[in-house]
N, C-alpha and C positions, 0 to 999 in steps of 0.2 A: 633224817631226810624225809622228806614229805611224799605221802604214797598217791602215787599219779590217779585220779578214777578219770573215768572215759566221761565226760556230758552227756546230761540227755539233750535227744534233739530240741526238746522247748528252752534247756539251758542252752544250749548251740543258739540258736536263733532268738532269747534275748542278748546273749551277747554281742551277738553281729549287730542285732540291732542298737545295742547300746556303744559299738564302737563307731556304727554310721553314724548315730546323735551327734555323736563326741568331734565326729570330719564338719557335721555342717556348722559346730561355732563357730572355725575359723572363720576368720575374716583376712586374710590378707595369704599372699602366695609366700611371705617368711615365715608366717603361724603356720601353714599348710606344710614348706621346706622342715622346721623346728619337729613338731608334730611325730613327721613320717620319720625323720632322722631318729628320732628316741624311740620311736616303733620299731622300726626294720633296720637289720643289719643292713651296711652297705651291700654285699649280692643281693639282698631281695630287694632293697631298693631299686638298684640300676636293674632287675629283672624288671621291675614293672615301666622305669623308664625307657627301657629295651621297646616292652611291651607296646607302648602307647605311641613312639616314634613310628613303628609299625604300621600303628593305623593309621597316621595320616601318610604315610608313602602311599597303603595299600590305596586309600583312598583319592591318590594321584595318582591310581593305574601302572605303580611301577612294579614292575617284575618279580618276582620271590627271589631268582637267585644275585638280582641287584639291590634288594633290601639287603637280604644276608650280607652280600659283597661290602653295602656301607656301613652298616650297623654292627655285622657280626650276630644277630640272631640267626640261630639252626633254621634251616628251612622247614624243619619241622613244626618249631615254634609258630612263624609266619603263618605256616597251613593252619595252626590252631586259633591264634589270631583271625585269621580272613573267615573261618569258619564261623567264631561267636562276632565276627562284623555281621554276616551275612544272616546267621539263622540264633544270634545270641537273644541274648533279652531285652536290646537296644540299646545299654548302656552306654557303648562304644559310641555308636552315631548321634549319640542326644548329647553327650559331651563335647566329640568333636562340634557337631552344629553350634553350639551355643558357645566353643571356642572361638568361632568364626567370626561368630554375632558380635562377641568384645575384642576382640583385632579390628572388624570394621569398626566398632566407636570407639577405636581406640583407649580402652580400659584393659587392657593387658601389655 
C-alpha cells in the first residue's frame, strides 16, 4: 500500500493549476459532462451542481429558505454560497455573466 505524504503548497498549487489547464481544453459541454464524471463521484458532482443552481437563484433575489425549499441545499450552504457571490474572488459572477452572454447568442 502506498504511504499517503501531505503536498507541499507549491506541489498544491501546481497541481490545481494543472487540473485548471486540463478544464480549459475542453471544448464542448459533453467533454466538460465526461471530464467531471471520471473526476467526481456522483455526491460531489451534484455538490457542485447543488452549488452553482444556487447562484443563479441567489442572483434572482430569491430567498435562502426558497432555494433550500427547491433544491434541497442546507441553508447553510446557500449562506456560503451568497458569501463567496458577494465578497469571493469573483469567479461566481464572471461565469454566471458570461453564462448570460451565450444564452443571449444563443450558443448554449
Amino acid at each position: 500500500m502506498k504511504e499517503h505524504r501531505a503536498l507541499t503548497a507549491r506541489q498544491e498549487a501546481l497541481a490545481e493549476r494543472a487540473l485548471f489547464g486540463a478544464v480549459l481544453t475542453l471544448k464542448s459541454i459533453e467533454e466538460c459532462r465526461s471530464f467531471f464524471r471520471d473526476l467526481c463521484t456522483p455526491a460531489e458532482l451534484q455538490a457542485l451542481a447543488d452549488r452553482w443552481a444556487v447562484v443563479g437563484l441567489l442572483q434572482q433575489g430569491v430567498s435562502y429558505r426558497e432555494i433550500s425549499k427547491q433544491t434541497g441545499v442546507s441553508v447553510t450552504t446557500i449562506g456560503r454560497v451568497a458569501r463567496y457571490l458577494q465578497n469571493g474572488n469573483g469567479g461566481y459572477t464572471l461565469a454566471a455573466d458570461r453564462m448570460k452572454g451565450h444564452r443571449a447568442n444563443g450558443s448554449l
